[in-house]
C-alpha positions as CSV (number, residue, x, y, z in Angstrom):
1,X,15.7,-96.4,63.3
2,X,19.0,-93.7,63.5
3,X,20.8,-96.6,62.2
4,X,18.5,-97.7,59.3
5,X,18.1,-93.7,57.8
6,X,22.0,-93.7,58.4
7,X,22.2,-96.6,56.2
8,X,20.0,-95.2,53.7
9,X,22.3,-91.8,53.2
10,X,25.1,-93.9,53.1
11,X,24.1,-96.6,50.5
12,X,20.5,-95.2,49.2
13,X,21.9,-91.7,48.1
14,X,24.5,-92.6,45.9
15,X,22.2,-95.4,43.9
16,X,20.2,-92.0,42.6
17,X,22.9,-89.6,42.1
18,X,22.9,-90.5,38.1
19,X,19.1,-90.1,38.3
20,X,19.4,-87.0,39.9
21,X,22.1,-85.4,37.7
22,X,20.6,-86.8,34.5
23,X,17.4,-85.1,35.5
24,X,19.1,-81.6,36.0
25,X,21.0,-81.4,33.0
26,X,17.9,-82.8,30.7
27,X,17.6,-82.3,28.1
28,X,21.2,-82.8,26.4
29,X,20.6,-83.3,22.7
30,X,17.4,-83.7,20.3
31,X,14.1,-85.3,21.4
32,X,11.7,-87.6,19.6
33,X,7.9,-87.0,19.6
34,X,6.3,-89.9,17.9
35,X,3.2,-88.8,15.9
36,X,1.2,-92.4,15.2
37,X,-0.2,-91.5,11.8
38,X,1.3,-90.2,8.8
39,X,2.1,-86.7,7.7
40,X,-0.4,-84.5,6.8
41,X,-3.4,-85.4,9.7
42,X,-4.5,-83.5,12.4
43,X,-2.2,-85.6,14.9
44,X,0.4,-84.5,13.0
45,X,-0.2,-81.3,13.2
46,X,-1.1,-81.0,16.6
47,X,2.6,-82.0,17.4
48,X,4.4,-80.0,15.1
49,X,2.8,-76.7,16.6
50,X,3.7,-78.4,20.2
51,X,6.8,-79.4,19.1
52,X,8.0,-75.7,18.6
53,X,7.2,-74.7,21.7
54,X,8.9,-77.3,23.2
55,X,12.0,-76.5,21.6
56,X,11.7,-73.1,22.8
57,X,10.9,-74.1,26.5
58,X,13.6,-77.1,26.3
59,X,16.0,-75.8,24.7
60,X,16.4,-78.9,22.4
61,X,15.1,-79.7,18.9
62,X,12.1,-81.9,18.8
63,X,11.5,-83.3,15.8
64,X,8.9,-85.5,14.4
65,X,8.7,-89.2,13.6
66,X,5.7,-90.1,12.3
67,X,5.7,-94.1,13.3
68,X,1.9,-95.2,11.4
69,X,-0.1,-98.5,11.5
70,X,-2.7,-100.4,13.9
71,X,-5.1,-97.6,14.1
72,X,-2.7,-95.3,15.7
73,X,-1.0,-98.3,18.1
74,X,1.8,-99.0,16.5
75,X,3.3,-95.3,17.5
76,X,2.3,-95.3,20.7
77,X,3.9,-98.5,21.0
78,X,7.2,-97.5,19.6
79,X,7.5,-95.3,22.7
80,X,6.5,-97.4,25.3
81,X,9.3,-99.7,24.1
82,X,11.6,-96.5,23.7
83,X,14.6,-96.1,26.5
84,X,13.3,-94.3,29.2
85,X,15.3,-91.2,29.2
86,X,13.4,-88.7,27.9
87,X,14.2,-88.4,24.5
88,X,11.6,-90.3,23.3
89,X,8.2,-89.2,23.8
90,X,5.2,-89.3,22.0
91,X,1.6,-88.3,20.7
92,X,-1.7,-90.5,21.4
93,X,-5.1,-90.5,19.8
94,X,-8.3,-91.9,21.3
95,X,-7.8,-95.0,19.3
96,X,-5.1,-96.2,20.8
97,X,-5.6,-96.2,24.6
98,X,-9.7,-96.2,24.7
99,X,-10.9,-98.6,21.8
100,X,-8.8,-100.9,19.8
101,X,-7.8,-102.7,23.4
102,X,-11.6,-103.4,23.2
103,X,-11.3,-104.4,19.2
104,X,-7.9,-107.3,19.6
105,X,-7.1,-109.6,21.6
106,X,-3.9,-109.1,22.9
107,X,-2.3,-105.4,23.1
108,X,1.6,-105.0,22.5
109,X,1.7,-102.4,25.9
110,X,-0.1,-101.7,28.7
111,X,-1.1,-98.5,29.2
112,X,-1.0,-98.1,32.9
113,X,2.5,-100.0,33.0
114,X,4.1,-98.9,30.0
115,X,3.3,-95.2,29.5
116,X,3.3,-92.5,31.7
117,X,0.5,-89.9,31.0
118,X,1.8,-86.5,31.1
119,X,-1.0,-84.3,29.6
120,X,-3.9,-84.1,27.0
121,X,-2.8,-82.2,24.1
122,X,-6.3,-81.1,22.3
123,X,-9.7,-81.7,21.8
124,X,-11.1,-81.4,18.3
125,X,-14.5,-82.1,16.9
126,X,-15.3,-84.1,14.1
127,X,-17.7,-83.6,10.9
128,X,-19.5,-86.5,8.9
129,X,-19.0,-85.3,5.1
130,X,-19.6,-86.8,2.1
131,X,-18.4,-86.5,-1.5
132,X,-21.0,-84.3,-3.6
133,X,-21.4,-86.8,-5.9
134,X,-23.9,-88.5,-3.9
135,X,-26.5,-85.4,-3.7
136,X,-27.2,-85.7,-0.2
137,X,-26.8,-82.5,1.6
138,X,-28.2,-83.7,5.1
139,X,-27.4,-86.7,7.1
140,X,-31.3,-87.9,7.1
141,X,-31.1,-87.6,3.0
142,X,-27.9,-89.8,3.8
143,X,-29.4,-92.1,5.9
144,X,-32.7,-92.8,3.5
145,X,-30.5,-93.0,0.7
146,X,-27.8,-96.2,2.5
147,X,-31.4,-97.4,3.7
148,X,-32.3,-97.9,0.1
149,X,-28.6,-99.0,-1.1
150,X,-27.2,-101.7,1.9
151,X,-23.9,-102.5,1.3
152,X,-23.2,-100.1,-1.4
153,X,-21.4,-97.0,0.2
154,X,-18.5,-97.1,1.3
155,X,-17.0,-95.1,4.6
156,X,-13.4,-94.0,5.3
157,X,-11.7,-94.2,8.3
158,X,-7.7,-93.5,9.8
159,X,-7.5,-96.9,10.5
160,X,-9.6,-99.9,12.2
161,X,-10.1,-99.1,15.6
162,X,-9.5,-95.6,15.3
163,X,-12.2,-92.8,16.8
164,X,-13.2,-92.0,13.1
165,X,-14.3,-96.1,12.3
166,X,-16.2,-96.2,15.5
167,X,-17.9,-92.5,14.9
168,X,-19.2,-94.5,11.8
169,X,-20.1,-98.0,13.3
170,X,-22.0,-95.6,16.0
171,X,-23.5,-93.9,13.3
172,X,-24.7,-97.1,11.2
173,X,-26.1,-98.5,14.4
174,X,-28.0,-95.6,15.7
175,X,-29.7,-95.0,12.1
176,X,-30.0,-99.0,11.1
177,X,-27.7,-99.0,7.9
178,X,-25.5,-100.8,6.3
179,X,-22.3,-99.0,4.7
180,X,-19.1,-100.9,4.0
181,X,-15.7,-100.0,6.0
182,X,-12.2,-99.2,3.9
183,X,-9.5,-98.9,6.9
184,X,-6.6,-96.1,5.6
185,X,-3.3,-96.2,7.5
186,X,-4.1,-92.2,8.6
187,X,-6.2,-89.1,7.6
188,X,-4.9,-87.9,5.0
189,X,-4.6,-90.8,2.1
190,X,-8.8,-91.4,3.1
191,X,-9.5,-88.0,2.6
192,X,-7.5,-88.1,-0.7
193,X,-9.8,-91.5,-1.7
194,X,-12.7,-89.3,-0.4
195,X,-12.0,-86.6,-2.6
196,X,-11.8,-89.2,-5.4
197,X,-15.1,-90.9,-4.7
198,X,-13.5,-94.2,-4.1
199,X,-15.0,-93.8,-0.8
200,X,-18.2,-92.1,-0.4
201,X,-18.4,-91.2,3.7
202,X,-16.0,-90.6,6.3
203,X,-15.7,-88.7,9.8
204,X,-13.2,-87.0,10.2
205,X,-11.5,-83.6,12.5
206,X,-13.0,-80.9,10.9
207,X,-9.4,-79.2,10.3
208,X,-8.6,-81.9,8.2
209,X,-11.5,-81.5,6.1
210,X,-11.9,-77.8,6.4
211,X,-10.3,-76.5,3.5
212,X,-12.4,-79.0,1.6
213,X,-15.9,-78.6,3.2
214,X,-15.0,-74.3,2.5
215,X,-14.0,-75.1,-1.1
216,X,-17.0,-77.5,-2.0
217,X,-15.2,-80.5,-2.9
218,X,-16.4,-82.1,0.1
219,X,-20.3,-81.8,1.6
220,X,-20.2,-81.2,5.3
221,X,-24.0,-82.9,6.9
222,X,-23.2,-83.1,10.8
223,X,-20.7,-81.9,13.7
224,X,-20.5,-85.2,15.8
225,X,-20.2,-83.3,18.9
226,X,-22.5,-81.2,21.6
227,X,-21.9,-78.2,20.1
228,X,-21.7,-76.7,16.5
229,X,-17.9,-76.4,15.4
230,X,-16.7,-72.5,15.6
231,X,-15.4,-72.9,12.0
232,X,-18.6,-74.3,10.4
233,X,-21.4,-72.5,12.3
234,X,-24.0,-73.3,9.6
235,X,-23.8,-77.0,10.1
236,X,-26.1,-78.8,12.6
237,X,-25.1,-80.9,15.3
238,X,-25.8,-84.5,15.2
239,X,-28.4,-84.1,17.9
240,X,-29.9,-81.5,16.0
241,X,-29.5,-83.5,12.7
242,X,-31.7,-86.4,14.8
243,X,-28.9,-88.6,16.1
244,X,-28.3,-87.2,19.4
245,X,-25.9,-90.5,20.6
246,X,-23.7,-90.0,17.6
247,X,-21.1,-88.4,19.4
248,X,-17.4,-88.5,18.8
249,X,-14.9,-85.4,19.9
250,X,-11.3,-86.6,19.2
251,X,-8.4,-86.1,21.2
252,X,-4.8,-86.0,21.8
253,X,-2.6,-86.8,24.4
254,X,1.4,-87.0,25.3
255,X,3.3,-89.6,26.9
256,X,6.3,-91.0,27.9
257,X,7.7,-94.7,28.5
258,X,6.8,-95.2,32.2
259,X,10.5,-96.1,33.7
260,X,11.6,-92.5,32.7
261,X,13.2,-91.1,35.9
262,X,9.9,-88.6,37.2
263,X,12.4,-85.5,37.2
264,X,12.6,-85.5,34.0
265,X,8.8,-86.8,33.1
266,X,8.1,-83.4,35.5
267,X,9.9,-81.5,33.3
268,X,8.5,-82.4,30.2
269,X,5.0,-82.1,32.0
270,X,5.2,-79.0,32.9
271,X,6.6,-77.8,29.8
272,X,4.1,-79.3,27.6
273,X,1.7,-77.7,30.0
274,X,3.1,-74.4,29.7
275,X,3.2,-74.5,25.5
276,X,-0.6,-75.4,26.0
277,X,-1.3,-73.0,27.7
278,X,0.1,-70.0,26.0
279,X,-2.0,-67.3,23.8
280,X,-0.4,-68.3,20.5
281,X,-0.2,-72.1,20.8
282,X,-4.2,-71.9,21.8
283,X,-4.9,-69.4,18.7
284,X,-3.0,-71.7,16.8
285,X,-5.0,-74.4,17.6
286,X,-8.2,-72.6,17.7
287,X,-7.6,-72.1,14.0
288,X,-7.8,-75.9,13.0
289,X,-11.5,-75.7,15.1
290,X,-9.2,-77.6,18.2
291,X,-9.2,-76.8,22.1
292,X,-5.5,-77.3,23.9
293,X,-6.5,-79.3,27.1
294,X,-3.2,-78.4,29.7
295,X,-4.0,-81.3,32.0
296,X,-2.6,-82.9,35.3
297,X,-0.9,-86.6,34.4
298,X,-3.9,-87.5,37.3
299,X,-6.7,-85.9,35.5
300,X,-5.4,-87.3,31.8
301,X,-5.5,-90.7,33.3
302,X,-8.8,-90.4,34.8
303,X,-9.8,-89.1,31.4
304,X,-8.6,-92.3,29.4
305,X,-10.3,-94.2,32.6
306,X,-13.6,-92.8,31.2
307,X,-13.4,-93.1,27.4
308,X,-12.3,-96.1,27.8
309,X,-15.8,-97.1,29.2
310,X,-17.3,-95.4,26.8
311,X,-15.6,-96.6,23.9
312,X,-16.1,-100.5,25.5
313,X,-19.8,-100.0,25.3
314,X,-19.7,-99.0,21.7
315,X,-17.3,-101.7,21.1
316,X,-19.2,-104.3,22.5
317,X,-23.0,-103.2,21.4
318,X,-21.3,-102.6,17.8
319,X,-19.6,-106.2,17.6
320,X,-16.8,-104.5,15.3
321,X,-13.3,-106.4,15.4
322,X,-9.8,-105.2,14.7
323,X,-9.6,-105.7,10.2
């Protein structure tokens, strides 16, 4: 046994001296932080204010790349395939780790192999709206009115497989209609086709459509979550709307590509934690109607472990496939 340890301080050590050193004087030069969605969403926002703080903490710039496409997979993807060093990290929505694997065949990564989960980011509720132009102002007027038009409204969403298609598809199956899916690569370019009336429906994270629910442009019928939204106190719940299943709270998570050394994921965890939990990053996101959720890389996984079910059983009862 003397032997074998001496063998392992001999030999063993020097194998993760690089690992070692590289971890202590991480981070050298600028870091990535993937955003899956285009400029101008909530994911993207989410990062930017985290992405400050991390270049305050880190010492380092982050910066933004906003990698879009596949519902939010195509991102997180891009990291998972990044060179585990640290430099490349990124931000996840529900989409991509708790229902499109449900919605394709075959995913490009697997999450439990190919990312390491280093903490939730936020929590945000959602808000079905709808262009005035329709003259519904409830989600029951909105539901008797697509009851009397199938197939002639249209709904939104950030992309197939993202939480705001399946918010809908939940939606249409709980309240038997029919309303038509238009798949946007993001937030932002649906809410602009929203505004337009191209589409006529979409659910969305209430600080993306909050400016336009306060201004009028946009009617605000239901918050798709337990609880009304802080910032829009005079709309109903779903349950209290009469669709108590119709629930859909988005959130955000950051991770890593899973072969990056765990110094250095541990310093980025705790970090991120940190920004999270400070007074002005949680104000910050308190004013876009969003929770910061600090969280363990233990307790984010067991967290994707049960949206993932979740989301499967939606999936599955819904029938909806990847467009």
């Amino acid at each position: 046994m003397n032997r074998r340890v001496a063998n392992l301080l001999l030999f063993g050590a020097p194998l993760l001296w690089p690992f070692a050193a590289a971890a202590q004087d991480y981070p050298t030069r600028t870091i990535r932080l993937i955003v899956p969605f285009p400029a101008g969403g909530p994911s993207d926002l989410f990062a930017r204010i985290l992405g400050l703080k991390l270049t305050e903490s880190l010492g380092q710039q982050v910066v933004i790349e906003n990698r879009s496409g596949v519902g939010g997979v195509t991102g997180v993807d891009v990291v998972a395939r990044s060179a585990p060093d640290g430099y490349t990290i990124g931000l996840n929505s529900a989409g991509a780790l708790s229902i499109i694997p449900f919605m394709i065949s075959k995913m490009p990564f697997d999450w439990q192999k190919d990312l390491a989960l280093l903490t939730l980011v936020a929590k945000v509720p959602e808000v079905v709206v709808v262009n005035p132009a329709l003259k519904v102002t409830t989600l029951k007027e909105l539901v008797d009115y697509a009851r009397a038009n199938p197939g002639k409204l249209n709904f939104g969403s950030s992309g197939s497989g993202s939480i705001t298609h399946l918010a809908t598809e939940l939606l249409k199956r709980e309240a038997q209609i029919d309303l038509v899916h238009v798949p946007y690569r993001g937030a932002a370019p649906a809410v602009t086709d929203l505004l337009g009336g191209q589409v006529q429906i979409a659910v969305f994270d209430v600080p993306v459509l909050l400016p336009h629910i306060r201004s009028g442009a946009l009617t605000a019928l239901a918050v798709t979550s337990k609880t009304r939204a802080a910032a829009l106190p005079d709309v109903p719940t779903s349950a209290e709307a009469g669709f108590p299943t119709v629930l859909s709270d988005n959130w955000y998570g950051l991770v890593a590509p899973a072969a990056t050394p765990p110094a250095i994921l541990d310093k980025i965890q705790k970090a991120a934690t940190a920004a999270l939990s400070s007074e002005d990053l949680k104000a910050k996101y308190a004013q876009q109607d969003a929770e910061a959720l600090p969280t363990t890389p233990a307790e984010f996984a067991a967290f994707v472990v049960a949206e993932r079910a979740r989301w499967k059983a939606v999936v599955e009862a819904t029938g909806v496939k990847f467009d």
